[in-house]
C-alpha positions as CSV (number, residue, x, y, z in Angstrom):
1,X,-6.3,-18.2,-19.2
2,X,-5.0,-17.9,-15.3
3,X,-6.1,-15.4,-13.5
4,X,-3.8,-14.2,-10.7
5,X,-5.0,-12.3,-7.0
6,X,-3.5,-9.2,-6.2
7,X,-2.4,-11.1,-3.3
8,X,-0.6,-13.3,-6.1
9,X,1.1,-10.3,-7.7
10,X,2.0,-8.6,-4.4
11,X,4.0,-11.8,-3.4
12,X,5.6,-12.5,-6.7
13,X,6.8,-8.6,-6.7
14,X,8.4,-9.1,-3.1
15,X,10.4,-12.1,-4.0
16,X,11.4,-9.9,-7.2
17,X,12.8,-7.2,-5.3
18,X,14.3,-9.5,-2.7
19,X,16.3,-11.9,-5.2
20,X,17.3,-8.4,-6.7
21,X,18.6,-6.7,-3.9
22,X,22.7,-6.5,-1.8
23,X,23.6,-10.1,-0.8
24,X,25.4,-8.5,2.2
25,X,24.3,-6.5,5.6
26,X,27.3,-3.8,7.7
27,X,27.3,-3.8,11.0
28,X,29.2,-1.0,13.3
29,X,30.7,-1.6,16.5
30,X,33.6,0.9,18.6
31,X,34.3,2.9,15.0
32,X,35.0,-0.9,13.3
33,X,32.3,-1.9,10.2
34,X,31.8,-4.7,9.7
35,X,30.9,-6.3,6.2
36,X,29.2,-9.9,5.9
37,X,28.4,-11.4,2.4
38,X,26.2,-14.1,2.4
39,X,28.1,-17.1,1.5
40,X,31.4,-15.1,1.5
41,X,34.0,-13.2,3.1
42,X,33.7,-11.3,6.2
43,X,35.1,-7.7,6.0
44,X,36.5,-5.4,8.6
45,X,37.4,-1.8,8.2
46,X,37.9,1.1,10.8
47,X,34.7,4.0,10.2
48,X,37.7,6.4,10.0
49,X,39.5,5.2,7.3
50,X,37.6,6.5,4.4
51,X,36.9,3.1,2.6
52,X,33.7,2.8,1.4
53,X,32.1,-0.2,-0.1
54,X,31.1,-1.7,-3.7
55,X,28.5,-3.6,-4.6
56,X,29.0,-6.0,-7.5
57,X,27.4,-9.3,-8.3
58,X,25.6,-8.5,-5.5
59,X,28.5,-8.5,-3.0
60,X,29.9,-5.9,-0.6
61,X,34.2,-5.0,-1.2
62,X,35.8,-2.5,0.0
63,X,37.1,0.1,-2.3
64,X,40.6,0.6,-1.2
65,X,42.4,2.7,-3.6
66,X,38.7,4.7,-3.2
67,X,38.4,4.3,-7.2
68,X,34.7,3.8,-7.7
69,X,35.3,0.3,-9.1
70,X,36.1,-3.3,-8.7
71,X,39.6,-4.1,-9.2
72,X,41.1,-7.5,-8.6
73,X,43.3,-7.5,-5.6
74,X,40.1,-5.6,-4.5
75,X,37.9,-8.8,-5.0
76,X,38.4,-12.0,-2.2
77,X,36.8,-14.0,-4.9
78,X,40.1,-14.4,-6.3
79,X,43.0,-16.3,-5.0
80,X,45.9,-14.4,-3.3
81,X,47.8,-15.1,-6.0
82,X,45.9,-13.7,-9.1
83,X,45.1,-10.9,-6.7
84,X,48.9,-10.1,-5.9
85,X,49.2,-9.9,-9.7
86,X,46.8,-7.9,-10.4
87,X,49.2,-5.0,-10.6
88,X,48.2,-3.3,-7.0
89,X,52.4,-4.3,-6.3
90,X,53.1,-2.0,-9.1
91,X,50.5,0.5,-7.7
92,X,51.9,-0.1,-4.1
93,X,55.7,0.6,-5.9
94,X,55.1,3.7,-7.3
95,X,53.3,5.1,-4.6
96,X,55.4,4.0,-2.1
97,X,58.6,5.6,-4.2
98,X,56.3,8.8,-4.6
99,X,56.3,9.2,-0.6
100,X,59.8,8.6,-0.2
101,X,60.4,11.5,-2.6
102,X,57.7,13.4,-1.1
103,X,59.7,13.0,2.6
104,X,63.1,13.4,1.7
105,X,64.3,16.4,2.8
106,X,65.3,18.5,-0.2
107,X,69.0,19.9,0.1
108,X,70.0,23.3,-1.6
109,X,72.9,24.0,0.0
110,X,75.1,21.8,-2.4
């Protein structure tokens, strides 16, 4: 039977928790974050802007519909094509239509 040093144990538990933990650091410079994944895409965003990040597989994206979860044109893994038919274009429609109708002036005198 092996017996292990706490010394043993103590290292085994740090490469644990390292293996286990965000594959990407944010930096802040002049209001502008900055995202780097290891082995990935570099992200930008303004500290204004209200974007905050998601982790999945380990990876930093940023959340920019501010949903709470991954969605594809959301993820840089992707191509730009599977992303641009993910259905944010549909999303981007209807919004976009929604503010239109939001600032058009509304006539009553008709």
């Amino acid at each position: 039977m092996m017996h292990f040093s706490k010394i043993t144990y103590a290292s085994l538990i740090l490469v644990v928790l390292a293996s286990c933990g965000p594959k990407w650091t944010e930096t802040e410079s002049n209001g502008i974050k900055t995202v780097i994944n290891e082995g990935g895409k570099s992200l930008g965003y303004s500290s204004t802007s209200g974007v905050t990040i998601l982790t999945a597989d380990r990876l930093g994206f940023k959340d920019l519909n501010k949903n709470g979860q991954l969605d594809k044109y959301e993820d840089w893994r992707l191509t730009a094509d599977e992303r641009a038919r993910s259905g944010f274009k549909n999303d981007c429609r209807t919004n976009c239509r929604f503010n239109v109708i939001q600032s058009s002036p509304i006539h009553t005198s008709w």
